[in-house]
N, C-alpha and C positions, 0 to 999 in steps of 0.2 A: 281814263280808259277802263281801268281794272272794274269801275263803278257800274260800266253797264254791262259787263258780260253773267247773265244768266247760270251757266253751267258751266264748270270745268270739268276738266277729266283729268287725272292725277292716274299715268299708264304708261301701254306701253304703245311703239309704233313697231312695225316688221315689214321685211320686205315678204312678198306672197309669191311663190314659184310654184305655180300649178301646175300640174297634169291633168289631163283626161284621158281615162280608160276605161275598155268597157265594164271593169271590173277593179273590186281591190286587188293586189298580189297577195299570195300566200305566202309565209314564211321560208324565205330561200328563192323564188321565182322570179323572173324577169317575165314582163310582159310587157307586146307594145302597148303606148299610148296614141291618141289621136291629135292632141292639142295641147301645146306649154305658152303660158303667159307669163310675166310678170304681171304683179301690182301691190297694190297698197294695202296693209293688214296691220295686225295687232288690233287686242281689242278694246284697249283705250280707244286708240285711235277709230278704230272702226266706231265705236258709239258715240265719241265726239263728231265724227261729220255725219252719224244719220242724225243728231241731234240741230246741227248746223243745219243739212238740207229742210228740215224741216221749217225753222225760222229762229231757232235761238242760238242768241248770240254767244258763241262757247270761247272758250281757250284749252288750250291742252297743254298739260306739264308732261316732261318726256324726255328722257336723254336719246341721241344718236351719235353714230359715229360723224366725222367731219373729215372734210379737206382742208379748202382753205376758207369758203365763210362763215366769217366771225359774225354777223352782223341777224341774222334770224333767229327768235326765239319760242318756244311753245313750252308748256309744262311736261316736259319728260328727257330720255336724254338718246340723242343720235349719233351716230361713228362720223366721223369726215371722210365718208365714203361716197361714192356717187351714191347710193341709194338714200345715204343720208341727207345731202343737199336736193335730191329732186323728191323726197318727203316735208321738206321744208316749203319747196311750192306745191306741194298738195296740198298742204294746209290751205295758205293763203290761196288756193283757186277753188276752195271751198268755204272761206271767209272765217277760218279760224284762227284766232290770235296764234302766232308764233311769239309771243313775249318772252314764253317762259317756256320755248323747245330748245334746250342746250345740246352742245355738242361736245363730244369727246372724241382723241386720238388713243384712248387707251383700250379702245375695244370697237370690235364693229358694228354696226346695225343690227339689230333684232331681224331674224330669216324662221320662215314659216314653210315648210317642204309639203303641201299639198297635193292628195292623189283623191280626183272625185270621180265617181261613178259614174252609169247612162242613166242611174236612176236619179243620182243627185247627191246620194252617200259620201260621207269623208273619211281619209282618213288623215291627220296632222302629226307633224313631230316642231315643235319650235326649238330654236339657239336665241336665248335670252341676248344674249350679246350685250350691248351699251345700256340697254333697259335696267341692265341688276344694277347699275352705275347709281343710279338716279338713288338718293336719299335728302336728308335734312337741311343739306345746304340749298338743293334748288325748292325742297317745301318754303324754305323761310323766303327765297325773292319771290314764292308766287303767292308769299301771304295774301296781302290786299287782294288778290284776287279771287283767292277762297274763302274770305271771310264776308266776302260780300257778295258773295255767287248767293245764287238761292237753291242750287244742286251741285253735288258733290258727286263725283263717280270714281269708284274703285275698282278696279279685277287682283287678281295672280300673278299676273305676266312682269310684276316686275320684284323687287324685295319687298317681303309680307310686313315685314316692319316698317317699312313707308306708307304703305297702303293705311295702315294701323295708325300712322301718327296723322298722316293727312282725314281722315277720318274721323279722329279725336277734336282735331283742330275746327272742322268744318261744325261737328255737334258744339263743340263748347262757345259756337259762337253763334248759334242756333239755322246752321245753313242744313236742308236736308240732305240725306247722304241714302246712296244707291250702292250696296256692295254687289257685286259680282262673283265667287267666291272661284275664280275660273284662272287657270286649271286648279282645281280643288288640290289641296292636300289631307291629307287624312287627321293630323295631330294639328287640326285648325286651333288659333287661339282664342278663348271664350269671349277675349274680351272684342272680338269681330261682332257677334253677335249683337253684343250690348251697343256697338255705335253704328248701327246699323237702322234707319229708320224703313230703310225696303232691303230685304236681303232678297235677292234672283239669282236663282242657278235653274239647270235641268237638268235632268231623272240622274243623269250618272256622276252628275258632282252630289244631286242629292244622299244616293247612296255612298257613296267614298264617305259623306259629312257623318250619316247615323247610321250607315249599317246594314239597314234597311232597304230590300227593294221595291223598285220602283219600274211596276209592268205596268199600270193601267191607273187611269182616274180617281181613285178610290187609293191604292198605292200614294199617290202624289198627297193626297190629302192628309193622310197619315203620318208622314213625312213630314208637309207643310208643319204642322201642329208640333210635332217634335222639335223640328227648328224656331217655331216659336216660342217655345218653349223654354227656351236657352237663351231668351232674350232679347228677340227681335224685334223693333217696332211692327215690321209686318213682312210674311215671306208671300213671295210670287214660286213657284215650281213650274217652268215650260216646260212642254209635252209636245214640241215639233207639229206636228199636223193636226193632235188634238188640243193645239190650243195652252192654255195654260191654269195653274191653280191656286187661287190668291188665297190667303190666310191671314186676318185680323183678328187682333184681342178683342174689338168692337163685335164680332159675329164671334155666334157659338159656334156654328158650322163653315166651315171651308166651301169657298163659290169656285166649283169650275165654270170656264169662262173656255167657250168654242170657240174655233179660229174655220175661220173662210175653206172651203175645199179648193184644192190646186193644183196644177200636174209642176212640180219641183222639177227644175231645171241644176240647180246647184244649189243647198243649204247652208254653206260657207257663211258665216257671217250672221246667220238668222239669227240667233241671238244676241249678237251684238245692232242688228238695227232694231229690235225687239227692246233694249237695252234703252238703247241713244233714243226711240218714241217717247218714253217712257218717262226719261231726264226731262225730255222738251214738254210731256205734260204737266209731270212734277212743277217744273218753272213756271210754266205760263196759265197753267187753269188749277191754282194751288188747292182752288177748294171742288173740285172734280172728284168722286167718288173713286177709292183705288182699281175698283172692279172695271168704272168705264174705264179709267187712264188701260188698264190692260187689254182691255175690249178694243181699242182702238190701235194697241201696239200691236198685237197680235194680227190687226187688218197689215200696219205697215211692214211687218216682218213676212207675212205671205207675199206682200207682191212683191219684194227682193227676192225671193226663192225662186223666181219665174226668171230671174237674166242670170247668166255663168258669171262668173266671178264673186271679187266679195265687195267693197265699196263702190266696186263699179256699177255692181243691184243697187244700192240704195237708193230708193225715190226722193223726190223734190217733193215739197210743199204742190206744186202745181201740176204736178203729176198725182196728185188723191183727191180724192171725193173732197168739195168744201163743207160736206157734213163733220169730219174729222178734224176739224179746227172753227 
């Protein structure tokens, strides 16, 4: 089984409690809203199933809280909470292995407090919950399945040192690895860098990483190169509507790469189906130039911005152009 899955994700999963308003609040303000949802988030997760919709065959490591089934697993960890067991069938109604999605009673499900604008703007607060749970033990039962993946995916969202070791594990057994350096922290450790064969972030994790801001095209690029710098195989910087800015050792100069024009319904997510494109071209057109693999993620990451929600946007394979595969 472990033999044919493409991409794993080693993250985190969250329950998403959205709002809609017309606006952010201000500090101290109550204002109404017009729509609350639940759904499915975290950005493991979220880059595991846009990676899934598209056609590769993922698994995801992941703790959550539980109740009482013992019996579903994916790579990360869940509470036995209800949100934790009806994330368990969202995997599987999205065809992602739960092998290696564990459950714990010692903490709850990862929750995601969502407030998005009429223009589409966010604002998030996450509760790591059962996600920080997740370390060395459940890396080691989803060995075989990371070492034989041919993409690796990492964020923040869950303990840095996990992230770090699965990582490691995936480079020293030559599987490529996609960090995500998301939510950034500031006193990042170098050796992130170093096992990093695509590090993607945007503008404002880039600035928290060097310092540096990041307004315009030219900014990203500057950045990029700094972050390369420190050791990266190659960085991506997304730029939301303008697209994104890839950075390789191979070119002297930094390629921006323009994305699609579109009227944003909700951005929730865009980087993480921007992410999970990315992993599925990584996987499947190994020798695809990193420029188009982004040219093409960038299409998939616009048309998620066009439906509310966040995995609920992500497209299907049969929903895009068959130029894109």
């Amino acid at each position: 089984m472990s033999e044919d899955i493409s991409v794993v994700v080693v993250g985190s999963c969250m329950t998403d409690l959205v709002s809609q308003a017309p606006r952010l609040p201000k500090a101290g303000e109550t204002i109404h809203g017009h729509r609350f949802f639940i759904g499915f988030g975290g950005k493991g997760a979220n880059q595991c199933v846009q990676a899934a919709r598209l056609g590769a065959k993922t698994a995801m490591v992941c703790k959550k809280h539980s109740k009482r089934d013992h019996t579903s697993k994916t790579g990360g960890q869940v509470g036995r909470d209800v949100f934790g067991n009806d994330y368990i069938q969202n995997f599987k109604n999205n065809g992602i292995s739960t092998a290696y999605v564990e459950q714990t009673e010692n903490a709850a499900t990862g929750a995601a407090s969502i407030i998005v604008n009429d223009t589409g703007e966010n604002a998030i607060v996450i509760v790591a919950g059962a996600n920080m749970l997740l370390g060395q033990e459940e890396l080691q039962r989803a060995l075989t399945a990371i070492v034989n993946a041919k993409v690796l995916v990492c964020q923040l969202e869950i303990n840095p040192d996990t992230s770090l070791q699965a990582l490691r594990m995936a480079r020293e057994n030559h599987v490529k690895t996609i960090f995500n350096p998301a939510p950034a922290i500031v006193d990042l450790c170098s050796d992130f860098f170093k096992a990093s064969d695509v590090f993607c972030c945007n503008e404002s994790e880039a600035e928290l990483l060097t310092g540096m801001s990041v307004t315009s095209v030219e900014d990203a690029s500057q950045v990029g190169l700094e972050l390369l710098n420190k050791g990266c195989g190659s960085v991506i910087v997304t730029l939301g509507p303008q697209g994104c800015v890839v950075c390789q050792p191979t070119n002297a100069a930094p390629k921006h790469i323009p994305t699609t024009t579109v009227t944003a319904a909700d951005t929730t997510g865009a980087g993480d189906s921007f992410i999970g494109a990315l992993a599925f071209y990584m996987a499947h057109y190994p020798t695809m130039p990193l420029e188009e693999m982004a040219r093409r993620a960038n299409f998939v990451a616009a048309v998620s911005v066009q439906t509310v929600g966040t995995q609920t946007s992500f497209p299907f394979q049969k929903d895009l152009p068959t130029e894109l595969f």
